[in-house]
C-alpha positions in Angstrom: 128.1 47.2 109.8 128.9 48.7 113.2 125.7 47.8 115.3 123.7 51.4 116.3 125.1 52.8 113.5 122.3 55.0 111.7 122.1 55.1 107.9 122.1 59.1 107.2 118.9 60.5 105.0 119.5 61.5 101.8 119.5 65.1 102.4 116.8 66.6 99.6 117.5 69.9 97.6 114.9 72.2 99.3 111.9 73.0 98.0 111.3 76.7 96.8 109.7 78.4 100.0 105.7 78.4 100.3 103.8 81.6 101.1 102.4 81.6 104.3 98.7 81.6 105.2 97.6 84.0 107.6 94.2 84.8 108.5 92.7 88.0 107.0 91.7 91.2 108.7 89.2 92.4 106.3 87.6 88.4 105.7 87.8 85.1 106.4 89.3 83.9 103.5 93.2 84.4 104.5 95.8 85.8 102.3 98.9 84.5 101.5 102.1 86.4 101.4 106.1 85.0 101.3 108.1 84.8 104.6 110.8 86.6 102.7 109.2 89.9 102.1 107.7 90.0 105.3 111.6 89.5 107.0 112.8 92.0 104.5 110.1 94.7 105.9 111.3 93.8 109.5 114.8 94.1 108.4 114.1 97.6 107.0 112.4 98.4 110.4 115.5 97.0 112.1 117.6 99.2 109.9 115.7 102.4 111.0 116.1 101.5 114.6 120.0 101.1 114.4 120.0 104.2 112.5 118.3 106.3 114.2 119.8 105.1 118.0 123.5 106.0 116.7 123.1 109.5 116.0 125.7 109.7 113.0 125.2 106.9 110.7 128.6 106.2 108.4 128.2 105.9 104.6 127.5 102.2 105.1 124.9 101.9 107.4 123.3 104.7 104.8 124.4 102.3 102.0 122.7 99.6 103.6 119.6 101.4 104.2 119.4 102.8 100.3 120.0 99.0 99.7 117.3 98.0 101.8 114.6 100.9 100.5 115.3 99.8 97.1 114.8 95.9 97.9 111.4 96.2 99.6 110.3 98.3 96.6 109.8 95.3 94.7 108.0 92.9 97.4 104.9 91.4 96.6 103.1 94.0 99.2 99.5 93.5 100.1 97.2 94.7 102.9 98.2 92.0 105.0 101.8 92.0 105.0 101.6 96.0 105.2 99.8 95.6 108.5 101.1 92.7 109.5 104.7 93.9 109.0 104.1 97.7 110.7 105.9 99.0 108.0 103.6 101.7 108.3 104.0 102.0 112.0 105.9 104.9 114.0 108.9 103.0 113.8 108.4 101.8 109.9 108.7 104.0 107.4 107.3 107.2 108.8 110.5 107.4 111.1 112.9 108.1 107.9 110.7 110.5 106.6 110.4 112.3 110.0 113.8 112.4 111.1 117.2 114.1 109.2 118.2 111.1 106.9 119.5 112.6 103.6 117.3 113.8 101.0 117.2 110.9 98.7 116.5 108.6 101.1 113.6 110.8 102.3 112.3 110.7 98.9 111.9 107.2 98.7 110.4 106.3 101.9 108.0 108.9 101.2 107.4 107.9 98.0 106.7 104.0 99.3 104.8 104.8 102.3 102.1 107.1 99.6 101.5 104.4 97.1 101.2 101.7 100.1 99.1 103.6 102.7 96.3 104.2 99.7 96.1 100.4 98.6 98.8 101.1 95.5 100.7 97.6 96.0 102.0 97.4 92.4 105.4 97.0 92.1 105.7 96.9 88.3 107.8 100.2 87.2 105.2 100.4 84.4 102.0 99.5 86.3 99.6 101.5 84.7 100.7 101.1 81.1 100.2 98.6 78.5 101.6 97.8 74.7 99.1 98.7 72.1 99.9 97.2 68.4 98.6 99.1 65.4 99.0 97.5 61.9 99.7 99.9 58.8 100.5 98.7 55.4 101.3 95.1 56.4 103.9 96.3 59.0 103.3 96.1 62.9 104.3 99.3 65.1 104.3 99.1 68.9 103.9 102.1 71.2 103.3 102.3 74.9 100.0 104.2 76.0 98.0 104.5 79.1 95.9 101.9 80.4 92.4 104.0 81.0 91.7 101.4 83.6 95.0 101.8 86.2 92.9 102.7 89.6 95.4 105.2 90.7 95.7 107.0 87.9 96.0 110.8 88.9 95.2 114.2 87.4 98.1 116.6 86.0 96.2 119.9 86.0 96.9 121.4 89.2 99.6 123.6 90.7 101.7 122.8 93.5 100.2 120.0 96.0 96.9 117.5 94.4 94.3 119.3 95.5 92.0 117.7 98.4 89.5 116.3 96.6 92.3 113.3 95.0 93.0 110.4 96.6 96.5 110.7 98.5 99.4 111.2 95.8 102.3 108.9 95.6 104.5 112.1 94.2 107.7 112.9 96.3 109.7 115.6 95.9 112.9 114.2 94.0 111.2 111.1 92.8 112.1 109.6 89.6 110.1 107.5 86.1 111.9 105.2 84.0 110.1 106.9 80.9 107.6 109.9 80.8 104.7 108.3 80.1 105.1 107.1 83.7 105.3 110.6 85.1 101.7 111.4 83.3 100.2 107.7 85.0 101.3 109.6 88.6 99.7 112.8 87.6 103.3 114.8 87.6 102.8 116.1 84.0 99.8 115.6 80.9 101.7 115.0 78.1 103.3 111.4 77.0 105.9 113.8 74.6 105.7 117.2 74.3 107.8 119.1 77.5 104.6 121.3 78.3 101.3 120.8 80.0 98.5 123.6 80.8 95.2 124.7 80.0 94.5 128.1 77.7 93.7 130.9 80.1 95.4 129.2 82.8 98.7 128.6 82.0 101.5 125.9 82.4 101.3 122.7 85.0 104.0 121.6 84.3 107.3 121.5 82.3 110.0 118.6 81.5 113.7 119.8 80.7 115.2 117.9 77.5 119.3 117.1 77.0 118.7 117.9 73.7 118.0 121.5 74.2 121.4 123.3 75.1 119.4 126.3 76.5 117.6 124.5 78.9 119.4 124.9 82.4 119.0 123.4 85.5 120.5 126.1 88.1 118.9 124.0 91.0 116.4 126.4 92.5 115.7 127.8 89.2 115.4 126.7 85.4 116.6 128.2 82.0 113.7 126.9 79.7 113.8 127.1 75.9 110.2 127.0 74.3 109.6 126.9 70.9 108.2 129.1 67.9 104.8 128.2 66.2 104.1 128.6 62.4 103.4 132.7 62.7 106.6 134.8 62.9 107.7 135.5 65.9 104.5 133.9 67.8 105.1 131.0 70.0 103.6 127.8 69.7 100.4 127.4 72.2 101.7 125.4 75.1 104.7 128.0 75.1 102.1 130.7 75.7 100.7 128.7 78.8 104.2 128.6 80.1 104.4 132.5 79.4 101.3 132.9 81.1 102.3 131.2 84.6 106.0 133.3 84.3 104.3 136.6 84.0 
C-alpha cells in the first residue's frame, strides 16, 4: 500500500431525517417539526415571489404553484412551523389570495390560510370523522358518522357568510370534500344524505346537486333543482318546502 494513502469510509445509507427542535413561543418545552415541511413552506413563499415579480406567469410557473399548494396541504403544520415559516406573512399565503392568480388557486390558499390561522392543523381529508361498527343479526355493517368531539366542527344553519359569533370558517368559495359527510364537518350543509338542509319557517340552507337527477342543472350562476314529492298528492316532501320557502 501506497504510503499516505487513506482507506475511504464506508459510506452509510442515510438515516431517515430527524425533526428539528426549536424552542417554543407559547412555552418552554420546544416543539418539534421536520426540515422538509418547513423548506416546502419557504419554497411556496419563494413561488409567490417569482410569480408575482413577472407579471404574466406561463402555465408552468401556475402548474408549479397548484403543485406546490397542493404539497404543503399535507405538511405536518403546527403553531411553530406556521410562525416560524411566515406562511401567514404578507408575502405567504395572503399575497395569492390578494393578488389576480386564477380562481382555483385563490380557493385553495384561502382555504389553507382559514383552517391554519384558527389553530386547524389537521391534514387528514376526513379529520373530523370516524368509523362506527354496528352489529345486526350476527353480521357487522360499517358507516362513517361524525365525531361529536372534532374542535372545529361548524354550524350549517346560516345564510351566506358564518355569522360573527363562529370561530373563523375554513369555507372558500370553490372548495371541494371527498364525501358529504365532510361538507356537514365544515358547516357547508346539515345533512350526511339527503340534498337539503333548513329549518321549518325559515327555509333552505343549503342544497347539494345529484348526477343522478337529470333535471338538476348547473347553469353556473344559477341552478335547475329537482325536489321531490312526499306521501300526499301533489304535496312536496318537507325539506322541499324549506327550499320553496327561501325561492319565493
Amino acid at each position: 500500500m501506497k504510503s499516505g494513502y487513506k482507506i475511504p469510509k464506508r459510506v452509510r445509507e442515510r438515516e431517515p431525517e430527524r425533526p428539528k427542535k426549536i424552542p417554543n413561543n407559547h412555552n418552554d418545552r420546544g416543539e418539534s417539526f421536520s426540515i422538509n415541511d418547513f423548506d416546502a413552506l419557504k419554497r411556496l413563499i419563494q413561488l409567490i415571489q417569482q410569480l408575482k415579480s413577472t407579471g404574466s406567469p406561463t402555465i408552468e410557473n401556475l402548474g408549479q404553484m397548484r403543485t406546490q399548494l397542493a404539497y404543503v396541504s399535507f405538511v405536518a403544520m403546527s403553531s411553530t412551523l406556521r410562525d416560524r415559516s411566515h406562511i401567514l406573512g404578507r408575502e405567504g399565503l395572503p399575497a395569492l389570495i390578494r393578488d389576480s392568480f386564477p380562481h382555483d388557486i385563490r380557493t385553495d390558499a384561502q382555504a389553507l390560510e382559514n383552517r391554519w390561522s384558527k389553530g386547524d392543523f389537521d391534514s387528514d381529508l376526513l379529520r373530523g370523522l370516524k368509523f362506527i361498527y354496528t352489529f345486526k343479526d350476527n353480521k357487522r355493517s360499517t358507516w362513517m358518522g361524525l365525531d361529536k368531539d372534532y374542535p372545529f366542527a361548524m354550524s350549517p344553519a346560516y345564510f351566506g357568510d358564518h355569522p360573527a359569533s363562529e370561530s373563523k370558517s375554513s369555507i372558500a368559495n370553490g372548495q371541494w370534500w371527498p364525501y358529504q359527510r365532510c361538507a356537514v364537518r365544515d358547516g357547508v350543509h346539515g345533512e350526511v344524505e339527503r340534498g337539503i338542509f333548513g329549518t321549518e319557517g325559515v327555509g333552505a340552507y343549503s342544497i347539494v346537486m345529484s348526477h343522478g337527477y337529470a333535471a338538476d342543472v348547473d347553469n353556473g350562476e344559477t341552478i335547475a333543482y329537482c325536489g321531490t314529492m312526499g306521501k300526499g298528492p301533489g304535496k312536496p316532501t318537507a325539506n322541499t318546502q324549506k327550499m320553496v320557502q327561501s325561492f319565493e
